[in-house]
PDB file of N, CA, C and O in Angstrom, chain B, residues numbered from 101:
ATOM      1  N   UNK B 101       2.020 -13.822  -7.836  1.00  0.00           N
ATOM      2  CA  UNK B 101       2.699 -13.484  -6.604  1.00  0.00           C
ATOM      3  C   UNK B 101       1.913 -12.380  -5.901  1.00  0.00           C
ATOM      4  O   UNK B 101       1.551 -11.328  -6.428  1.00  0.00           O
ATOM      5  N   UNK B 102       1.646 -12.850  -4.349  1.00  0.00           N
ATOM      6  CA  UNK B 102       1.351 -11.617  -3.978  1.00  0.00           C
ATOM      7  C   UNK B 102       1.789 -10.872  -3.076  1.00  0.00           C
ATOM      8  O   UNK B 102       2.464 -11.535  -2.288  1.00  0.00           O
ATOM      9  N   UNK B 103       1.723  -9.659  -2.771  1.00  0.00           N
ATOM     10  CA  UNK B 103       2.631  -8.779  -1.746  1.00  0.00           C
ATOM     11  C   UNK B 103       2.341  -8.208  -0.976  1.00  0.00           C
ATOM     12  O   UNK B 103       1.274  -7.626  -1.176  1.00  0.00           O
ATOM     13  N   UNK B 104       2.882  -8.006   0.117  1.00  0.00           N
ATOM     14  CA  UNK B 104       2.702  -7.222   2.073  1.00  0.00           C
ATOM     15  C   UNK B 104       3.702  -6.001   1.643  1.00  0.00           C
ATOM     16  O   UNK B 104       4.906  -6.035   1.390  1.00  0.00           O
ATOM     17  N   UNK B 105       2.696  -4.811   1.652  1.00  0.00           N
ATOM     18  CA  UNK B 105       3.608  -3.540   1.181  1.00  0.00           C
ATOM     19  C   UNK B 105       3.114  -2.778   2.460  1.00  0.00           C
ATOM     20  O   UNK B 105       2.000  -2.342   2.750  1.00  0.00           O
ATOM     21  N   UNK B 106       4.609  -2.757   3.297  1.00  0.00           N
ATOM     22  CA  UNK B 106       4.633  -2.452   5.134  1.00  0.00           C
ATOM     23  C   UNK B 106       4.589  -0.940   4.295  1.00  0.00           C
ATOM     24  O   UNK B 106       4.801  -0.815   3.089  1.00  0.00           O
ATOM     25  N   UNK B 107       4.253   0.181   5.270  1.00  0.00           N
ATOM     26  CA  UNK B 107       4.654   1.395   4.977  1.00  0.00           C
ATOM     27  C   UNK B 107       5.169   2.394   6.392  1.00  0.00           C
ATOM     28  O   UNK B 107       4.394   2.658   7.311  1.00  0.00           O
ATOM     29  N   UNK B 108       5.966   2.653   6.363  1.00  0.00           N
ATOM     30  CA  UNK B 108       6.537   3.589   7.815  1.00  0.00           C
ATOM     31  C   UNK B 108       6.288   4.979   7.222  1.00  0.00           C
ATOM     32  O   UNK B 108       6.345   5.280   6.029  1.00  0.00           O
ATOM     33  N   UNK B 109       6.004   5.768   8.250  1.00  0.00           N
ATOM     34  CA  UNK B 109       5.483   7.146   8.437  1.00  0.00           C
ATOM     35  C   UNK B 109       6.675   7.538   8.764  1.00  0.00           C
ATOM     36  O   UNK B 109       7.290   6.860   9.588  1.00  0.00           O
ATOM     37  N   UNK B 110       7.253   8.662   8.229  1.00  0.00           N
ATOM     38  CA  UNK B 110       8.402   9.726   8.125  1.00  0.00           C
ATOM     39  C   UNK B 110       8.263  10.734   8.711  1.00  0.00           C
ATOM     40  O   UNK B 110       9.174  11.129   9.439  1.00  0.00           O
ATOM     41  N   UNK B 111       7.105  11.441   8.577  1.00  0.00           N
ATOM     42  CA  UNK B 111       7.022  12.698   9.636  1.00  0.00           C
ATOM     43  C   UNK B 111       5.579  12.841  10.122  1.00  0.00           C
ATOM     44  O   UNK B 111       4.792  11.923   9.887  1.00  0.00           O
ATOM     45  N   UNK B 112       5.196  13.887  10.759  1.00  0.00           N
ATOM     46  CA  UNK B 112       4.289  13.951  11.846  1.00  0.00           C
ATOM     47  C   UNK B 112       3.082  13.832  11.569  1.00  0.00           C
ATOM     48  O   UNK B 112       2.914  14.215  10.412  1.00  0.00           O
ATOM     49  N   UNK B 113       1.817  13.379  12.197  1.00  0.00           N
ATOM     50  CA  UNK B 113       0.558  13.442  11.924  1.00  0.00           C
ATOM     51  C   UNK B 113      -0.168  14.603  11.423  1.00  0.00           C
ATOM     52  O   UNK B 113      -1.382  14.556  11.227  1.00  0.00           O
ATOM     53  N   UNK B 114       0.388  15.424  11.255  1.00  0.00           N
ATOM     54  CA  UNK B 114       0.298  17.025  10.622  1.00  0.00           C
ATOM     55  C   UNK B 114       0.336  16.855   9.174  1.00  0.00           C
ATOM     56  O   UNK B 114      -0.456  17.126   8.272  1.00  0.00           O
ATOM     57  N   UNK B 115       1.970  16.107   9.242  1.00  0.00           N
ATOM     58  CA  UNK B 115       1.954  16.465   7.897  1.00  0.00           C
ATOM     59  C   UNK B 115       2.068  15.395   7.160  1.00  0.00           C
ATOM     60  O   UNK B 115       2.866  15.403   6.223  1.00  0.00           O
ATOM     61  N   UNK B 116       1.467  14.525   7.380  1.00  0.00           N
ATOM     62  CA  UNK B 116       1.335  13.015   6.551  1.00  0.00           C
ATOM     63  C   UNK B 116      -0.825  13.733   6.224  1.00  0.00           C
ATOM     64  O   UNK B 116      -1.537  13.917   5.236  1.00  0.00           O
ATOM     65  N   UNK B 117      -0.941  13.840   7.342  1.00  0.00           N
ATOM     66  CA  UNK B 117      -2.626  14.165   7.100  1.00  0.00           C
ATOM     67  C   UNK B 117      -2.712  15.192   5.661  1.00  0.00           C
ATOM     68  O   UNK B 117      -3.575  14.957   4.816  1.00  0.00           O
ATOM     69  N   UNK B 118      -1.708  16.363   5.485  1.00  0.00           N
ATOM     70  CA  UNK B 118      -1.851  17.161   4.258  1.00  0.00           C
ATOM     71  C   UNK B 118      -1.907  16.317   3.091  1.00  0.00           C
ATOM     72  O   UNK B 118      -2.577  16.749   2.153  1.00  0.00           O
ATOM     73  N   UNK B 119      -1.341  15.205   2.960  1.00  0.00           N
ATOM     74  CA  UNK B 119      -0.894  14.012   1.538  1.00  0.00           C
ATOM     75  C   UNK B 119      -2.312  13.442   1.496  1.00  0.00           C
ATOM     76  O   UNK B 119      -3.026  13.468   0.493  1.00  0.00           O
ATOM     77  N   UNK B 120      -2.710  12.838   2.883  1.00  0.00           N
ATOM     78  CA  UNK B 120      -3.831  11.320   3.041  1.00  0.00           C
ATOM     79  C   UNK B 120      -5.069  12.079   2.089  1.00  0.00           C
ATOM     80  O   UNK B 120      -5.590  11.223   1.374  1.00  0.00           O
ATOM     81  N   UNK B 121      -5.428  12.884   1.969  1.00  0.00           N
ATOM     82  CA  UNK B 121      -6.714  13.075   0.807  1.00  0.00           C
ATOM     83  C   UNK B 121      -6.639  12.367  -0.313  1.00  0.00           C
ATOM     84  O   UNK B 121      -7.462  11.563  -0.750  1.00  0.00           O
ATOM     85  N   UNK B 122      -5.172  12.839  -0.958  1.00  0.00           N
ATOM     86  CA  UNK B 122      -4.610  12.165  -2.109  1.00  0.00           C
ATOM     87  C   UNK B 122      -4.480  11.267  -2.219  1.00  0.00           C
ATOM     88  O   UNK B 122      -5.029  10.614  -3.106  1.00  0.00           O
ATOM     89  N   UNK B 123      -3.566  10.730  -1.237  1.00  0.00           N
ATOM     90  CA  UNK B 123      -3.446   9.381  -0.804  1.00  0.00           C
ATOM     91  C   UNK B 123      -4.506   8.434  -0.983  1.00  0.00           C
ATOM     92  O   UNK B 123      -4.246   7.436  -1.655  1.00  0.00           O
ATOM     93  N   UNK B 124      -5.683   8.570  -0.489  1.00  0.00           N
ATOM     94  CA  UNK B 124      -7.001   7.737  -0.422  1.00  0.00           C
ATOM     95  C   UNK B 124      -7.315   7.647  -1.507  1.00  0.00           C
ATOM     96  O   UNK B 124      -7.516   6.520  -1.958  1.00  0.00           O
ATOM     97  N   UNK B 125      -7.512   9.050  -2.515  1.00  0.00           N
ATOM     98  CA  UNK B 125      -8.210   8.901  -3.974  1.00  0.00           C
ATOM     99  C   UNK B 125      -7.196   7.867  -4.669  1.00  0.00           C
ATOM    100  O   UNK B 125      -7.639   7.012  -5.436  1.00  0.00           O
ATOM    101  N   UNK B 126      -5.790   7.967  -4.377  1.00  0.00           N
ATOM    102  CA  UNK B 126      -5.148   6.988  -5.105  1.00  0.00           C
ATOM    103  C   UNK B 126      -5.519   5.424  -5.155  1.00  0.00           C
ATOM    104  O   UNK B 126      -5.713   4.653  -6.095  1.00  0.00           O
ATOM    105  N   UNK B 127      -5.543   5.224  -3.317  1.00  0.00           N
ATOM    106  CA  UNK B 127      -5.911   3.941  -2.448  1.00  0.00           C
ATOM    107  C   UNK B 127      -7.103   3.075  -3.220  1.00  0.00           C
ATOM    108  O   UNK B 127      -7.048   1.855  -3.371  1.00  0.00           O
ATOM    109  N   UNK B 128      -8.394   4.082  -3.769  1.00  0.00           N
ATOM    110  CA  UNK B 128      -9.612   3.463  -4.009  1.00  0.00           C
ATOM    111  C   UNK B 128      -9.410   2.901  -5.256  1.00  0.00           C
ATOM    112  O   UNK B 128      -9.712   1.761  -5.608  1.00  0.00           O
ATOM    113  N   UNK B 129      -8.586   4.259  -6.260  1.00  0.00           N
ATOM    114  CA  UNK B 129      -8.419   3.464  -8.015  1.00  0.00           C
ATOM    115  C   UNK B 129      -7.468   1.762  -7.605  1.00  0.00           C
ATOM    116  O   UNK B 129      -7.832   0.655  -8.001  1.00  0.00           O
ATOM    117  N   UNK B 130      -6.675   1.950  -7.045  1.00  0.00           N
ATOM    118  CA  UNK B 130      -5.618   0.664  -6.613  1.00  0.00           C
ATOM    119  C   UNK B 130      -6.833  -0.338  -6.541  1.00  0.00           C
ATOM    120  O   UNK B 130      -7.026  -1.205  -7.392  1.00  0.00           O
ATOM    121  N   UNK B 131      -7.845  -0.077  -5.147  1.00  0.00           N
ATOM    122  CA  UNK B 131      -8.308  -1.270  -4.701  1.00  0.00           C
ATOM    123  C   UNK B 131      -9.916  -1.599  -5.745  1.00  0.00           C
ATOM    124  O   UNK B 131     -10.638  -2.578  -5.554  1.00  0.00           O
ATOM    125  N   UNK B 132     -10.179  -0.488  -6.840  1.00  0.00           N
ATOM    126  CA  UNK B 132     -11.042  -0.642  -7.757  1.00  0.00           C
ATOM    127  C   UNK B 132     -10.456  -1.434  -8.831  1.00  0.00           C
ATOM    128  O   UNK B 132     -11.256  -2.144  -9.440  1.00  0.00           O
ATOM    129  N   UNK B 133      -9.268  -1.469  -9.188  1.00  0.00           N
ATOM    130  CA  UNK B 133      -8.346  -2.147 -10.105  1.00  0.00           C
ATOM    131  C   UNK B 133      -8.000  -3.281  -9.698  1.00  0.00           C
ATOM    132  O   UNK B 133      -7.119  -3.833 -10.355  1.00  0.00           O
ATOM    133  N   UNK B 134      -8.494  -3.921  -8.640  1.00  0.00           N
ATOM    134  CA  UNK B 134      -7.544  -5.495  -8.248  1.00  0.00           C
ATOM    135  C   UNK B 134      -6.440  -5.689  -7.738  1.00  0.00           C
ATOM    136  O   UNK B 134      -6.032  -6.760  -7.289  1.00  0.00           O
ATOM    137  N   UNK B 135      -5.551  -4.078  -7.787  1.00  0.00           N
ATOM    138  CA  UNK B 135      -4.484  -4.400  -7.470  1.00  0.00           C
ATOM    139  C   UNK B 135      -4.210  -4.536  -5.637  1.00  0.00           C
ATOM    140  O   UNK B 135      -3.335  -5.266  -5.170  1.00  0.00           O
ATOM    141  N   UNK B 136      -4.900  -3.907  -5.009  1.00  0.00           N
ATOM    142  CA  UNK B 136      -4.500  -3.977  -3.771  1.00  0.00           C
ATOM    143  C   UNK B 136      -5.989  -4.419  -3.275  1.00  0.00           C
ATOM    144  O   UNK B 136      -7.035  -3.822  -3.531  1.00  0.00           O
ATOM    145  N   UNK B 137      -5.832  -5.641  -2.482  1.00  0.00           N
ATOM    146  CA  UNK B 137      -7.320  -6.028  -2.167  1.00  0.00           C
ATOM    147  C   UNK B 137      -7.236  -6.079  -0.768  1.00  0.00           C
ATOM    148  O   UNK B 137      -7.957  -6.930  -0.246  1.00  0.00           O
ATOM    149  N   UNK B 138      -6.566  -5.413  -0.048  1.00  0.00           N
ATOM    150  CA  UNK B 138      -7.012  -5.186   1.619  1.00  0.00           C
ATOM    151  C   UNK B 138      -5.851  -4.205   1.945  1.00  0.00           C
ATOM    152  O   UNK B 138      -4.682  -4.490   1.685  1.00  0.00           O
ATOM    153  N   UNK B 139      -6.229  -3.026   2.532  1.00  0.00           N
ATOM    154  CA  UNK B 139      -5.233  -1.829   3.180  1.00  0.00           C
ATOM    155  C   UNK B 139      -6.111  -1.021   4.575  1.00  0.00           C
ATOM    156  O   UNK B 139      -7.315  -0.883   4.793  1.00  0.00           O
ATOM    157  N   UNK B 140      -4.539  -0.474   5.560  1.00  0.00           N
ATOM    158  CA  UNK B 140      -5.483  -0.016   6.872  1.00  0.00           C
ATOM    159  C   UNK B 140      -3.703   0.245   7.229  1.00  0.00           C
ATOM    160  O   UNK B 140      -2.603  -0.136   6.830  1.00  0.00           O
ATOM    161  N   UNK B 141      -4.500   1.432   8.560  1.00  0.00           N
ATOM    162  CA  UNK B 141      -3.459   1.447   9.210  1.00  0.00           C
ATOM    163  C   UNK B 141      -2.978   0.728  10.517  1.00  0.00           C
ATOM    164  O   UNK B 141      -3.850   0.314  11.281  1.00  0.00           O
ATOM    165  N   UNK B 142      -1.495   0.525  10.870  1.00  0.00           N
ATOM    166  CA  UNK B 142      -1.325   0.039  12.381  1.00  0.00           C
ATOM    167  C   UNK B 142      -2.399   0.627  13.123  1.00  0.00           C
ATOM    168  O   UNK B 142      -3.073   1.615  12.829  1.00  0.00           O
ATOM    169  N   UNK B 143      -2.475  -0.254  14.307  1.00  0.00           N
ATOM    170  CA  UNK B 143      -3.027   0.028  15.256  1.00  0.00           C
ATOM    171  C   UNK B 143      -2.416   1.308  16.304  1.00  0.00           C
ATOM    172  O   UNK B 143      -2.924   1.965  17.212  1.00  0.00           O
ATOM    173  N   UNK B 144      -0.969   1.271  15.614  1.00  0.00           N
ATOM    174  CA  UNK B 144       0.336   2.393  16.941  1.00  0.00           C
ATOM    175  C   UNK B 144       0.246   3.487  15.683  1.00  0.00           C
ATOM    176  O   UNK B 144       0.822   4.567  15.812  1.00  0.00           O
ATOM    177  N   UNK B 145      -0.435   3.203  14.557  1.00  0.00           N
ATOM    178  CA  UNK B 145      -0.636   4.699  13.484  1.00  0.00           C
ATOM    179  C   UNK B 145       0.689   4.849  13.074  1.00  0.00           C
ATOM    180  O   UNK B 145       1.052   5.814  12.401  1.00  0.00           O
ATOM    181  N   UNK B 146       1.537   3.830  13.489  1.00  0.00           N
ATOM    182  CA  UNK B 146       3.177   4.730  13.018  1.00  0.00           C
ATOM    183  C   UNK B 146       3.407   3.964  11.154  1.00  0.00           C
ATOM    184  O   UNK B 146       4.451   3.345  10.947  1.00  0.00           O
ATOM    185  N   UNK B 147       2.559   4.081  10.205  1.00  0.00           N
ATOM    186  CA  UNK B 147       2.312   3.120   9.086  1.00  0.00           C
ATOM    187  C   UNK B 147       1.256   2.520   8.493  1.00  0.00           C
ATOM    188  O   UNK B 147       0.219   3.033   8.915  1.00  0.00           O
ATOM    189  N   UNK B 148       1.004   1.457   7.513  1.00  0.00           N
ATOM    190  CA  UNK B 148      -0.156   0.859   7.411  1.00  0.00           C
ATOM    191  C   UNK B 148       0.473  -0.112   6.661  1.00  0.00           C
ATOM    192  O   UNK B 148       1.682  -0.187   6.441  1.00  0.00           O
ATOM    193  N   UNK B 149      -0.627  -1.048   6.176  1.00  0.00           N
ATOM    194  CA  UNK B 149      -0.586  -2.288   5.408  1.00  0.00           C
ATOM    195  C   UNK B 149      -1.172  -2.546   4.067  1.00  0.00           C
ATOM    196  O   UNK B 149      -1.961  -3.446   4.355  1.00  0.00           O
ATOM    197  N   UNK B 150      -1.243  -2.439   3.383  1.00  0.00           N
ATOM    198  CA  UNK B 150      -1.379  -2.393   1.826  1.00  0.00           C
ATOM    199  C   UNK B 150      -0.938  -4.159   1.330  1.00  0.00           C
ATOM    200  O   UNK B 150       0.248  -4.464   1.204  1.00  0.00           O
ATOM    201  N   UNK B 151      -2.022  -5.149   1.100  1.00  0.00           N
ATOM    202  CA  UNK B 151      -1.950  -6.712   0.735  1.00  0.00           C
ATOM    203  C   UNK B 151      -2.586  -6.468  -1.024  1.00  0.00           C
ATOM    204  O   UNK B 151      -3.717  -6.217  -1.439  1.00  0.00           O
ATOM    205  N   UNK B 152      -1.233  -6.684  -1.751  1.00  0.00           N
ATOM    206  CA  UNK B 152      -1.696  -6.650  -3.593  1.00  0.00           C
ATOM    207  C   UNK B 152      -2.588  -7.874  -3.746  1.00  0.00           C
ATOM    208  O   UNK B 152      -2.393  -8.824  -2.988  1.00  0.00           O
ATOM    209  N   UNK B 153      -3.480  -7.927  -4.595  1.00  0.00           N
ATOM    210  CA  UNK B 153      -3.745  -9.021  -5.810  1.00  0.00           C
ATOM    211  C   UNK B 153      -2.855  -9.724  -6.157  1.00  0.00           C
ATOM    212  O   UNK B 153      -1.891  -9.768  -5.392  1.00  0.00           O
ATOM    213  N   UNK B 154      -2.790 -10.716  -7.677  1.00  0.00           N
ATOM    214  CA  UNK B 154      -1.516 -11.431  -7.757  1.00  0.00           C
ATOM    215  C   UNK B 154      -1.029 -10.724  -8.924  1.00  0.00           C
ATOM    216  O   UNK B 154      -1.504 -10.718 -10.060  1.00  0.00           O
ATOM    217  N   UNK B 155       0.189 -10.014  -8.382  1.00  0.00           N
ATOM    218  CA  UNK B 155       0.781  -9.060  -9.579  1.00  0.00           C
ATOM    219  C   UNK B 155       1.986  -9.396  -9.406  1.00  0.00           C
ATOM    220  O   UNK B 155       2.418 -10.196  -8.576  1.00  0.00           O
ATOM    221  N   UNK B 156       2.941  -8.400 -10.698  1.00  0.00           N
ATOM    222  CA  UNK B 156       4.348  -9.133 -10.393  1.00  0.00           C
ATOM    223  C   UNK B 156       4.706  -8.135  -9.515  1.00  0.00           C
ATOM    224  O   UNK B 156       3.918  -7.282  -9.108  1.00  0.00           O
ATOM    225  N   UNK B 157       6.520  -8.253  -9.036  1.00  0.00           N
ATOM    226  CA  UNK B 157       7.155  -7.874  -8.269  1.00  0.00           C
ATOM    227  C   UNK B 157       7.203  -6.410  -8.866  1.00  0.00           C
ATOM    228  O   UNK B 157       7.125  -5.595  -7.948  1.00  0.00           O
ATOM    229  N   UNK B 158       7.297  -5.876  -9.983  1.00  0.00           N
ATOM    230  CA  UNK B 158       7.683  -4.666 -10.826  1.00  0.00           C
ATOM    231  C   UNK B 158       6.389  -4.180 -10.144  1.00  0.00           C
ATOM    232  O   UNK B 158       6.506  -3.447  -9.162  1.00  0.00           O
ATOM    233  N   UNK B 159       4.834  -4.620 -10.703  1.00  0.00           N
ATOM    234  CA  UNK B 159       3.563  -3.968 -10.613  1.00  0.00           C
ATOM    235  C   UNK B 159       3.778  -3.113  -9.198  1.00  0.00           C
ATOM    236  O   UNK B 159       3.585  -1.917  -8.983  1.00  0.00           O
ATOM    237  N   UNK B 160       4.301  -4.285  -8.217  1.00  0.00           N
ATOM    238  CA  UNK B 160       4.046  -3.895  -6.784  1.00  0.00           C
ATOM    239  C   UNK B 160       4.670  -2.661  -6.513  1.00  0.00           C
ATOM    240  O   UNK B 160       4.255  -1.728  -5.825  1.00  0.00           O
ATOM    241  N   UNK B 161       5.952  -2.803  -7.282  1.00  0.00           N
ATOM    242  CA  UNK B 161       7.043  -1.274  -7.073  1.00  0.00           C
ATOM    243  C   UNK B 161       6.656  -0.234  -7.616  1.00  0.00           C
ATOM    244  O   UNK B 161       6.802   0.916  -7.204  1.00  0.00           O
ATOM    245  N   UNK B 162       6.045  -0.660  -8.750  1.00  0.00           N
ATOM    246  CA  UNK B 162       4.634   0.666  -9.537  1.00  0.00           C
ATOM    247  C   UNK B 162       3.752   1.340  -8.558  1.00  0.00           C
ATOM    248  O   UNK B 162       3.639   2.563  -8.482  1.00  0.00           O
ATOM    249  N   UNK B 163       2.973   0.264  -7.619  1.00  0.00           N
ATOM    250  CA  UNK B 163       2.073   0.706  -7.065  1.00  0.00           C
ATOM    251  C   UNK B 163       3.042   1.548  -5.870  1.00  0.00           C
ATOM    252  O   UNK B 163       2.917   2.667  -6.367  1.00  0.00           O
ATOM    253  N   UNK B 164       3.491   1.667  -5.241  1.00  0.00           N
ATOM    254  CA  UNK B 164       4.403   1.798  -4.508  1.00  0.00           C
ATOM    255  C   UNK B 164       5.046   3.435  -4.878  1.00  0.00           C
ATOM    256  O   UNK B 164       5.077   4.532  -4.321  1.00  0.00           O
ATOM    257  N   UNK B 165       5.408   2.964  -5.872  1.00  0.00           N
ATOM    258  CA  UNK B 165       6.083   4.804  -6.244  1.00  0.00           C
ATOM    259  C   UNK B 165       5.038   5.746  -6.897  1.00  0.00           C
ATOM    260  O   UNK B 165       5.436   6.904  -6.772  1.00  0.00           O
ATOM    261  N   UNK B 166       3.995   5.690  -7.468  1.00  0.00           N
ATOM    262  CA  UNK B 166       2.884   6.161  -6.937  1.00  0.00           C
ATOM    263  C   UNK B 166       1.832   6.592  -6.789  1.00  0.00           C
ATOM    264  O   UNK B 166       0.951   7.236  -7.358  1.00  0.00           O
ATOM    265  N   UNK B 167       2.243   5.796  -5.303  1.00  0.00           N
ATOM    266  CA  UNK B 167       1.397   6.186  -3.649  1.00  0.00           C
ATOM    267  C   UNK B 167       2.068   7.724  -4.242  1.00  0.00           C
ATOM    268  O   UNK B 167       2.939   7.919  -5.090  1.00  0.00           O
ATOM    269  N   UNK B 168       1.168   8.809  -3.308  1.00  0.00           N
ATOM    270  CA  UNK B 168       1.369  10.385  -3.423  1.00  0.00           C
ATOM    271  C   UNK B 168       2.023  10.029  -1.906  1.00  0.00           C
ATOM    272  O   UNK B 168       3.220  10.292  -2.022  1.00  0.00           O
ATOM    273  N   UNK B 169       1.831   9.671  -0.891  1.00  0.00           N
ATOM    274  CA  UNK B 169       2.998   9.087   0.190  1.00  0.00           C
ATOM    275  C   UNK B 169       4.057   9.166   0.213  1.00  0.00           C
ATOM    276  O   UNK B 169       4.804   9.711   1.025  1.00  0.00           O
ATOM    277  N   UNK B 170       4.307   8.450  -0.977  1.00  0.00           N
ATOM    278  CA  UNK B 170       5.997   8.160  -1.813  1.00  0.00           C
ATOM    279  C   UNK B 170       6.281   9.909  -2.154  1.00  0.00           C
ATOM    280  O   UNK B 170       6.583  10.787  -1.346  1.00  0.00           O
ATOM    281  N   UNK B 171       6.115   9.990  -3.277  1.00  0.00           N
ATOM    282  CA  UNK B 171       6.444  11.164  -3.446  1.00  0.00           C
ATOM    283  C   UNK B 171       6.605  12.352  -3.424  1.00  0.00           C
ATOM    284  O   UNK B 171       7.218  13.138  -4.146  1.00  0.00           O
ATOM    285  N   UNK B 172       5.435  12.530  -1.678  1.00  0.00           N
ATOM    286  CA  UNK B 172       5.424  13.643  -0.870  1.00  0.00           C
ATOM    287  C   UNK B 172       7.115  13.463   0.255  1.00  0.00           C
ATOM    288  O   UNK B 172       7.682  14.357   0.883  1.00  0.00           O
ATOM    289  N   UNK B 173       7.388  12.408   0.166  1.00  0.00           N
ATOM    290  CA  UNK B 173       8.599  11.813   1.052  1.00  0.00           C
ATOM    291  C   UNK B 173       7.738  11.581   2.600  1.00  0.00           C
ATOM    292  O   UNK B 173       8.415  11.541   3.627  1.00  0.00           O
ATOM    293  N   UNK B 174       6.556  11.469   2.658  1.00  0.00           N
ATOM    294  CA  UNK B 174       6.065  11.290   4.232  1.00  0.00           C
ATOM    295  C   UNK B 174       6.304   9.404   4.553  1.00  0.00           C
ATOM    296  O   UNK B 174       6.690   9.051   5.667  1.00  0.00           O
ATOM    297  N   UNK B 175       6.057   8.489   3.588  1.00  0.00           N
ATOM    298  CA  UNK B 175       6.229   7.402   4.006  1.00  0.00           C
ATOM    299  C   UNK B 175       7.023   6.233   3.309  1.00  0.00           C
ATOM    300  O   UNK B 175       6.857   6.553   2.132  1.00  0.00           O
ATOM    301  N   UNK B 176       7.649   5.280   3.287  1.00  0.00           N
ATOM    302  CA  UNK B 176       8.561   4.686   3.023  1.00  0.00           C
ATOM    303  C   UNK B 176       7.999   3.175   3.059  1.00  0.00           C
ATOM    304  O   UNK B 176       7.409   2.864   4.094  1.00  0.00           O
ATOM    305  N   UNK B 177       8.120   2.159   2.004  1.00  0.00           N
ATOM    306  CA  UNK B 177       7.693   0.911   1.857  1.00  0.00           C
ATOM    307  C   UNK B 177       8.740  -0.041   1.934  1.00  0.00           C
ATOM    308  O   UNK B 177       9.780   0.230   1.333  1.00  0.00           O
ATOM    309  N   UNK B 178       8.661  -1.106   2.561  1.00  0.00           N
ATOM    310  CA  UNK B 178       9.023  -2.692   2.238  1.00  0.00           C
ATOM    311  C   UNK B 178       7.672  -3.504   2.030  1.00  0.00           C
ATOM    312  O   UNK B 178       6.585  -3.542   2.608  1.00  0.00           O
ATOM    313  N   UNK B 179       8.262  -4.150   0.912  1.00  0.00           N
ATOM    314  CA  UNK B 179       7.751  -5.596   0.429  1.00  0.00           C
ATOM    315  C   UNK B 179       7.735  -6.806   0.803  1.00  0.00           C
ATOM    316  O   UNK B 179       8.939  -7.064   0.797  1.00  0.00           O
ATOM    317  N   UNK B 180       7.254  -7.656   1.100  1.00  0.00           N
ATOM    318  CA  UNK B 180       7.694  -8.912   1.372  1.00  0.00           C
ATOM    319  C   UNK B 180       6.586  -9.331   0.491  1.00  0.00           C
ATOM    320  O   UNK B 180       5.453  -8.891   0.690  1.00  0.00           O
ATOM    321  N   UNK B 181       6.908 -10.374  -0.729  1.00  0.00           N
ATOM    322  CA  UNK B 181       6.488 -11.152  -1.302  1.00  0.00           C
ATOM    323  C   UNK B 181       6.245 -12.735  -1.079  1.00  0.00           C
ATOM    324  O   UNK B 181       7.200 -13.476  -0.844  1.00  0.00           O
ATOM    325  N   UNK B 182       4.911 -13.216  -1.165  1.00  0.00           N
ATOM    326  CA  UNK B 182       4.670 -14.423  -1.318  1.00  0.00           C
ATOM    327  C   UNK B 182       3.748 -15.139  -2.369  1.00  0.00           C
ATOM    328  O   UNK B 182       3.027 -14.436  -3.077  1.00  0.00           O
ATOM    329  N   UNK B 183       3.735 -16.755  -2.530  1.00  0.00           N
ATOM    330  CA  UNK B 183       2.960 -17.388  -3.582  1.00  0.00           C
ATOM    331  C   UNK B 183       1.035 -17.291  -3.350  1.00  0.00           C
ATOM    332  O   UNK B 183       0.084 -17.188  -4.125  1.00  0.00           O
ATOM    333  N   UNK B 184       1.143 -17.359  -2.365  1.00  0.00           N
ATOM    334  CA  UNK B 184      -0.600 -17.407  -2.284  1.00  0.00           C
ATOM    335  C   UNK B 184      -1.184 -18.725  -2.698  1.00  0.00           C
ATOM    336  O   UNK B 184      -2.248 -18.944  -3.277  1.00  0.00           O
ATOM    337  N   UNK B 185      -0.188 -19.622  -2.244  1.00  0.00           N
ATOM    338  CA  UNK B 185      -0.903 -20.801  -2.692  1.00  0.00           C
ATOM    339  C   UNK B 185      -2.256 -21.035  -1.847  1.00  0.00           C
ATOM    340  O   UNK B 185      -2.829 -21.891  -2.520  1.00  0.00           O
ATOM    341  N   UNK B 186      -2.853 -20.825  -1.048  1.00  0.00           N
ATOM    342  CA  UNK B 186      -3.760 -21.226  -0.714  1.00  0.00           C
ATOM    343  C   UNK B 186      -5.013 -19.893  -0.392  1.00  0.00           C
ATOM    344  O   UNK B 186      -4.897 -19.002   0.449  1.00  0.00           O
ATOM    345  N   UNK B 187      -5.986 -20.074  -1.187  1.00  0.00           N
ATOM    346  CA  UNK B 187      -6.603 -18.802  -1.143  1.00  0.00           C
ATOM    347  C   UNK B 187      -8.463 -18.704  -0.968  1.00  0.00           C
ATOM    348  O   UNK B 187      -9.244 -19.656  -0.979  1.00  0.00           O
ATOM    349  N   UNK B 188      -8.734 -17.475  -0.838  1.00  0.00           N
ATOM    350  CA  UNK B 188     -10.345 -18.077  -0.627  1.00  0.00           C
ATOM    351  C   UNK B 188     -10.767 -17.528  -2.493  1.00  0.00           C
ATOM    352  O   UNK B 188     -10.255 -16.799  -3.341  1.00  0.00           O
ATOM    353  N   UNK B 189     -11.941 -18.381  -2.377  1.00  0.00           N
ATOM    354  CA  UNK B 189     -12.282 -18.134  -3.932  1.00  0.00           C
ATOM    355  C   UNK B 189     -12.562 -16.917  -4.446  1.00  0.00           C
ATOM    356  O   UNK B 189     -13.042 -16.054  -3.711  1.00  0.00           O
ATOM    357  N   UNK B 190     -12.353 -16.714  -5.527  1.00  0.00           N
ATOM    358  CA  UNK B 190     -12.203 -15.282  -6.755  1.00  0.00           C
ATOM    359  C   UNK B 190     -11.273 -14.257  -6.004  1.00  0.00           C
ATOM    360  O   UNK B 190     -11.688 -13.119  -5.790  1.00  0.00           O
ATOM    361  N   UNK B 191      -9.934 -14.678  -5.576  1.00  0.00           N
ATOM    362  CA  UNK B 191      -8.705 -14.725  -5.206  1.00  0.00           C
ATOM    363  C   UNK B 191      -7.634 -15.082  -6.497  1.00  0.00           C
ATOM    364  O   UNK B 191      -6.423 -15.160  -6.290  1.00  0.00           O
TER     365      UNK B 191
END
């Protein structure tokens, strides 16, 4: 299964920027591990997009709580899960 982990921004570009250092070092082990194989932010900056590997629904909530994001309280996730049936190779 794989997953669209939306993320909304909670407070100001001030103070989401104090977390994002952390944030990133987290971002790279994720996307060095397989688990998240494409992330960026909106284009309106109010969030970003985080697309997992094929992990389960638990992994995704792992990755998710944490994000240093999460537990600074600056940003907030939904999931939407799908099969990935159709994919490009070493996918």
């Amino acid at each position: 299964m794989f997953h669209v982990l939306k993320s909304t921004y909670l407070q100001p570009a001030d103070v989401i920027n104090q977390t994002r250092p952390a944030h990133l070092e987290w971002l790279k082990g994720e996307v060095a591990a397989g688990r998240i194989v494409l992330a960026g932010r909106l284009d309106d900056e109010t969030g970003a997009v985080l697309v997992t590997g094929d992990i389960t629904a638990e992994e995704a909530q792992d990755i998710v709580d944490r994000d240093p994001y999460t537990a600074a309280e600056v940003a907030r996730y939904e999931r939407t899960s799908f099969n990935g049936a159709f994919r490009a190779p070493g996918l």
